[in-house]
N, C-alpha and C positions, 0 to 999 in steps of 0.2 A: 445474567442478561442474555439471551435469545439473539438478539440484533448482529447482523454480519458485520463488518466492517472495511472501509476500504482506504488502501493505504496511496500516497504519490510523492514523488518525488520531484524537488524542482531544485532549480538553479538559478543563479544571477544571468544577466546579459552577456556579462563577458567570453568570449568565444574562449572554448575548452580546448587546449589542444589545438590537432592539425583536424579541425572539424569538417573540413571537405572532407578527408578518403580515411578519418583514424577515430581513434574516440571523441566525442561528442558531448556537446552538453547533453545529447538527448540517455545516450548510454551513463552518463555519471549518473542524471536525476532515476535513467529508470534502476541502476545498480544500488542507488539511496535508498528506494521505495523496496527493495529486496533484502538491501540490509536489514531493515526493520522488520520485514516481514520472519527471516532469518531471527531477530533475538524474540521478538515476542512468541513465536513458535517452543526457542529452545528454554523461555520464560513458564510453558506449561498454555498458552494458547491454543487450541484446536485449530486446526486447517481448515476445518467446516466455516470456522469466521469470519473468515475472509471472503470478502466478496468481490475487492479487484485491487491488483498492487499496479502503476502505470507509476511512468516517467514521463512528465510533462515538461521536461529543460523551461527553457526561459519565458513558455506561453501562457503562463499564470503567477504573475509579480507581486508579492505583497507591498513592495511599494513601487506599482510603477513610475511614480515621479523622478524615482533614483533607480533604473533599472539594473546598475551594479552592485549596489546597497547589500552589505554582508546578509540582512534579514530578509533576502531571497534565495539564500541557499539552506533549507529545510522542508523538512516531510510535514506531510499531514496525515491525519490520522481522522479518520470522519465514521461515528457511528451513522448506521443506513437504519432508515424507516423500513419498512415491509415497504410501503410505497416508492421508495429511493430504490430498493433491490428492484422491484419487478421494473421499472424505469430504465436499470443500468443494465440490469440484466437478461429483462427479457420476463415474462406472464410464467406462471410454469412452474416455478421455484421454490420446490420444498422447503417446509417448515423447518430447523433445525430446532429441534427440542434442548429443555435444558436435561437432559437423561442421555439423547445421545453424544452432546458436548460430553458431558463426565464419560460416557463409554468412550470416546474418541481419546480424551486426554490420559486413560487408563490403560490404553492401547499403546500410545505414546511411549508408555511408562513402562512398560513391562517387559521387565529383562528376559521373558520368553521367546520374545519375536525376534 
């Protein structure tokens, strides 16, 4: 699959910490959306895949009726269209072939470098 991917982080309502002047919901959700970026990478993913890792804390609720609700603190994981890429990211955005993914992931790998 060719398709970039974009990763995010969220979190419940509940304030994280000393959220005025220390960590944040916003740093837990964006350090979420890294973690994952993190295993799927060290899983044999290419970096070329990725097409955006953000932390959205508490501004996108899966259920906001319960905004504390344990099923707001989780990643998502969203394959992008070619059309979702040039949207997020901007006209412009090279192709990633399925040839340079395998060259990237072999690069990866290679107890040379």
């Amino acid at each position: 699959m060719e398709n970039r991917i974009s990763l995010a982080g969220h979190t419940d309502a509940a304030p994280y910490g000393n959220s005025d002047r220390g960590y944040s919901n916003w740093e837990l959700s964006a350090d979420r959306a890294n973690a994952s970026r993190r295993e799927l990478v060290s899983a044999g993913m290419p970096d070329a895949k990725l097409g955006r890792v953000v932390g959205l804390a508490a501004s996108d609720l899966l259920e906001p009726d319960n905004p504390r609700a344990p099923a707001n603190r989780r990643i998502t994981i969203t394959v992008l269209t070619r059309e979702a890429e040039e949207r997020l990211m901007g006209k412009g955005i090279p192709t990633v072939t399925s040839t340079e993914l395998m060259e990237e992931k072999q690069e990866n790998v290679d107890p040379a470098r």
